[in-house]
C-alpha angles and dihedrals in degrees: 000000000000108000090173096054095049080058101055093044089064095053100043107027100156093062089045092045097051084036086063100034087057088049088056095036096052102039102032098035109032096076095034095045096068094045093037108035092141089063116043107181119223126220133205125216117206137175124208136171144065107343090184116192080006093070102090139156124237097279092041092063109104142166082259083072104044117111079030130104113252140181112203126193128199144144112257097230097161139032138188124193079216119104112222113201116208 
C-alpha cells in the first residue's frame, strides 16, 4: 500500500518500531493502567514480509546491513547447552 515506507522501515527499524510501541502504549494502556494496575499487558511488535536484498544467509551477513532489519536464514549443524554472552 505504501511501498516507500516499507522502505524506509527496513532501513531504519528501531524509529518504526518505538513509533509503533507509543501508538500501543498510549491508546491500549492509558485507560486500562489506572483500573487494572495489578495486571499490565504486554505487546509484541513483529515485522513480516520480503525483505528483499535484506534476506541473507549466515556468511552474507555483513556490517552494510547493521542498524537494518534482516531476515537470516541458515541450517542449524551444531548445539551447545552453554549460553555465550556477546
Amino acid at each position: 500500500m505504501y511501498p516507500q515506507t516499507a522502505t524506509d522501515l527496513i532501513k531504519n527499524p528501531s524509529f518504526y518500531y518505538r513509533l509503533a510501541k507509543n501508538h500501543l502504549e498510549r491508546n491500549f494502556t492509558s485507560g486500562e493502567r489506572q483500573r487494572f494496575e495489578a495486571k499490565i499487558e504486554q505487546y509484541k511488535i513483529s515485522f513480516e514480509g520480503n525483505l528483499g536484498a535484506n534476506f541473507v544467509t549466515p556468511r552474507g551477513l555483513n556490517s552494510k546491513l547493521a542498524n537494518e532489519l534482516v531476515g537470516v536464514q541458515g541450517i542449524v549443524t551444531k548445539m551447545d547447552i552453554v549460553k555465550y554472552y556477546m
